[in-house]
ChimeraX commands (.cxc) that place a marker at each C-alpha (Angstrom):
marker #1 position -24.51,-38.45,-57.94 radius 0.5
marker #1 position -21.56,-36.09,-56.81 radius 0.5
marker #1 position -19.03,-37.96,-55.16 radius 0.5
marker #1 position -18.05,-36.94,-51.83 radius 0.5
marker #1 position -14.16,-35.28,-51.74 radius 0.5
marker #1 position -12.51,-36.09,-48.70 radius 0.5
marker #1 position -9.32,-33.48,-48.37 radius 0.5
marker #1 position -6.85,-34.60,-46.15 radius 0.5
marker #1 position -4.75,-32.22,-43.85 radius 0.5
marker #1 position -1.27,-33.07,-43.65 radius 0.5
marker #1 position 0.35,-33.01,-40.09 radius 0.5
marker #1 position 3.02,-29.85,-40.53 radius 0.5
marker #1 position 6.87,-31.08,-39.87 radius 0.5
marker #1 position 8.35,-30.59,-36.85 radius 0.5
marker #1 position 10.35,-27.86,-37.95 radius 0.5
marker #1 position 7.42,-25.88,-39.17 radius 0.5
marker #1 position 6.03,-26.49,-35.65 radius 0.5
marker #1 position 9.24,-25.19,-33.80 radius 0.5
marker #1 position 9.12,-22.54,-36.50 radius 0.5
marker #1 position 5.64,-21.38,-35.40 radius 0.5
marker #1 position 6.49,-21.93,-31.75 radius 0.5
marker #1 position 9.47,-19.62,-31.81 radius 0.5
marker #1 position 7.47,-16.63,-33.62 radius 0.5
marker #1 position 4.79,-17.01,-31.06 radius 0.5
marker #1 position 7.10,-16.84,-28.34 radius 0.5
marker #1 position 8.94,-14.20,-29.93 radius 0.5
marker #1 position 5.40,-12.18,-30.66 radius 0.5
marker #1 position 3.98,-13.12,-27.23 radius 0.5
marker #1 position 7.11,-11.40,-25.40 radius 0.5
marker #1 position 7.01,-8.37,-27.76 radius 0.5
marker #1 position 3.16,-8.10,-26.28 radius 0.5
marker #1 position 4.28,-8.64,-22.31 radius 0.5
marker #1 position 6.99,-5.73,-22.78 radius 0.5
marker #1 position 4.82,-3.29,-24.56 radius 0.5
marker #1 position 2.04,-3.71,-22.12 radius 0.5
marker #1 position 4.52,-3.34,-19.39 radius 0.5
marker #1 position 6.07,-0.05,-20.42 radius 0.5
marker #1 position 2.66,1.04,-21.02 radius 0.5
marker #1 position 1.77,0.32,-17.69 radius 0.5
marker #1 position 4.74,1.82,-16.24 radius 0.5
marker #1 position 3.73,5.25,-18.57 radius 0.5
marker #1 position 0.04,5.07,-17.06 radius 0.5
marker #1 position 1.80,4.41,-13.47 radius 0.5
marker #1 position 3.96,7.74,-14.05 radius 0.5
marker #1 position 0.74,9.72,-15.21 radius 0.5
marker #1 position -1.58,8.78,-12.42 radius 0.5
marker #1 position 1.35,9.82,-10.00 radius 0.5
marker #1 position 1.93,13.16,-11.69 radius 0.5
marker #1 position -1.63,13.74,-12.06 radius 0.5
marker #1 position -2.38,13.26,-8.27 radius 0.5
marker #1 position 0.66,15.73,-7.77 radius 0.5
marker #1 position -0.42,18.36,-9.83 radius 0.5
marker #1 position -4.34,17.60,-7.95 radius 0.5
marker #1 position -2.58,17.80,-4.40 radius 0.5
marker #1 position -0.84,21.25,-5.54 radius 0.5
marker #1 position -3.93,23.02,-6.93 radius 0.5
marker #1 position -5.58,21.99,-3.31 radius 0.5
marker #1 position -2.63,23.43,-1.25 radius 0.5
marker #1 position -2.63,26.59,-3.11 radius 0.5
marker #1 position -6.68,26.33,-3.49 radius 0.5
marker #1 position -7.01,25.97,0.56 radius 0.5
marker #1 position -3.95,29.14,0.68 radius 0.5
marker #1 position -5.89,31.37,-1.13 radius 0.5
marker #1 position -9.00,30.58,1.40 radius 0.5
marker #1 position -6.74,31.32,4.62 radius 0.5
marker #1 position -5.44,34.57,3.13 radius 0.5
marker #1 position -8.78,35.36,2.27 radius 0.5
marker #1 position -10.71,34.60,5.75 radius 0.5
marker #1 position -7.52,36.00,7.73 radius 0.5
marker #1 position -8.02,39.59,5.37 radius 0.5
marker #1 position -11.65,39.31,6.03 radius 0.5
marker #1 position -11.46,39.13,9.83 radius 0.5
marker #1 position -8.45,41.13,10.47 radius 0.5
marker #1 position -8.91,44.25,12.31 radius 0.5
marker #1 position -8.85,47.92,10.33 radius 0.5
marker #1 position -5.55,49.35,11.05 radius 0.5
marker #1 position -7.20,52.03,11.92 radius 0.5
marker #1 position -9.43,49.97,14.73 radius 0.5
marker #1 position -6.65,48.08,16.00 radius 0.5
marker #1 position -4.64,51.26,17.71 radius 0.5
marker #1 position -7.30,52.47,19.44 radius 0.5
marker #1 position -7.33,51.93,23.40 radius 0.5
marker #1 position -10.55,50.48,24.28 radius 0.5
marker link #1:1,2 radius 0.2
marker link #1:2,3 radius 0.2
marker link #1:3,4 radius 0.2
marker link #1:4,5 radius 0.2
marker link #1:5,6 radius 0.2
marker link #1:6,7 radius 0.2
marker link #1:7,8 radius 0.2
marker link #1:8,9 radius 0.2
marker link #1:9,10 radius 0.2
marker link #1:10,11 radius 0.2
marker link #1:11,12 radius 0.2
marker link #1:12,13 radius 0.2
marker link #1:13,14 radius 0.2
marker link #1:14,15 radius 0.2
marker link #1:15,16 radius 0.2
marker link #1:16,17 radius 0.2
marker link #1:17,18 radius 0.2
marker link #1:18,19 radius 0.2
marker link #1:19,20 radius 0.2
marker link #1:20,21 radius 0.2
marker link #1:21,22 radius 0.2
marker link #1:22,23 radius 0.2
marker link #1:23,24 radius 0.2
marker link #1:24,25 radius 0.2
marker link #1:25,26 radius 0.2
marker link #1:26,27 radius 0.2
marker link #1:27,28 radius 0.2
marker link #1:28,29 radius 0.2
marker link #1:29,30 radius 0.2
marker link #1:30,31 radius 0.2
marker link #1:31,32 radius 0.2
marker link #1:32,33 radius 0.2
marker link #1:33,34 radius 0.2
marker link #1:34,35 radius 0.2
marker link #1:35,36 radius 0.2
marker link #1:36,37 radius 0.2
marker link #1:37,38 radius 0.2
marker link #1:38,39 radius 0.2
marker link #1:39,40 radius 0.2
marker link #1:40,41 radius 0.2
marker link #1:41,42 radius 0.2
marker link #1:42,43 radius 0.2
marker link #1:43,44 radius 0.2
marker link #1:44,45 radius 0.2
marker link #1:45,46 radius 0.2
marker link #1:46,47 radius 0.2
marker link #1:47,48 radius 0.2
marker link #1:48,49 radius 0.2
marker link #1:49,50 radius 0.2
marker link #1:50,51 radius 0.2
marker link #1:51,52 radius 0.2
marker link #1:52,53 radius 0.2
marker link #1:53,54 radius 0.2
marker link #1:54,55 radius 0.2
marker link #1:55,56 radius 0.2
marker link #1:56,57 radius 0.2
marker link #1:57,58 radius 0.2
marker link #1:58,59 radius 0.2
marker link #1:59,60 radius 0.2
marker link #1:60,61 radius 0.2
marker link #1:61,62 radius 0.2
marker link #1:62,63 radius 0.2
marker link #1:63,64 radius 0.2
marker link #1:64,65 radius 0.2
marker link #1:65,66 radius 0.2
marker link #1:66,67 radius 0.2
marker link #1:67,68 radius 0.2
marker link #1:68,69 radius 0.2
marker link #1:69,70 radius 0.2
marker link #1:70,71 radius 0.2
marker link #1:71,72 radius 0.2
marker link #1:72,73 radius 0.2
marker link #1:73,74 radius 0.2
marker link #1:74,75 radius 0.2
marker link #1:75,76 radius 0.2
marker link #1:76,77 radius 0.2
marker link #1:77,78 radius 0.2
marker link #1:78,79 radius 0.2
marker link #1:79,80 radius 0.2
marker link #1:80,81 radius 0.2
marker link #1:81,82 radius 0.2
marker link #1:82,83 radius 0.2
view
């Protein structure tokens, strides 16, 4: 019969366990400050986005008033006649 092997984990130092502490801080805020400057990236494109969407409606909408003002205007030729 195979004896059973029993391996026993030892419990790391405390300076091992600082050491992993302080690299997993260290990691964790390298993680918060990319995400955050990502965010703030994604922030700035949304907002120029939604500027360059209002602009193409302003000058969308200006084309259609020049456009219905031409196509109801009077003839010049029309408009100096007595009537």
């Amino acid at each position: 019969m195979a004896k059973k092997q029993v391996s026993k984990i030892a419990a790391p130092d405390n300076t091992a366990r600082e050491a992993e502490a302080a690299k997993t801080t260290r990691l964790r805020a390298l993680r918060l400050a990319k995400e955050a400057e990502l965010a703030v990236k994604a922030a700035s494109d949304a907002k120029e986005a939604a500027e360059r969407d209002a602009a193409a409606k302003l000058r969308k909408s200006a084309a259609r008033r020049a456009g219905a003002a031409a196509k109801s205007a009077v003839p010049p030729e029309l408009a100096n006649q007595p009537t």
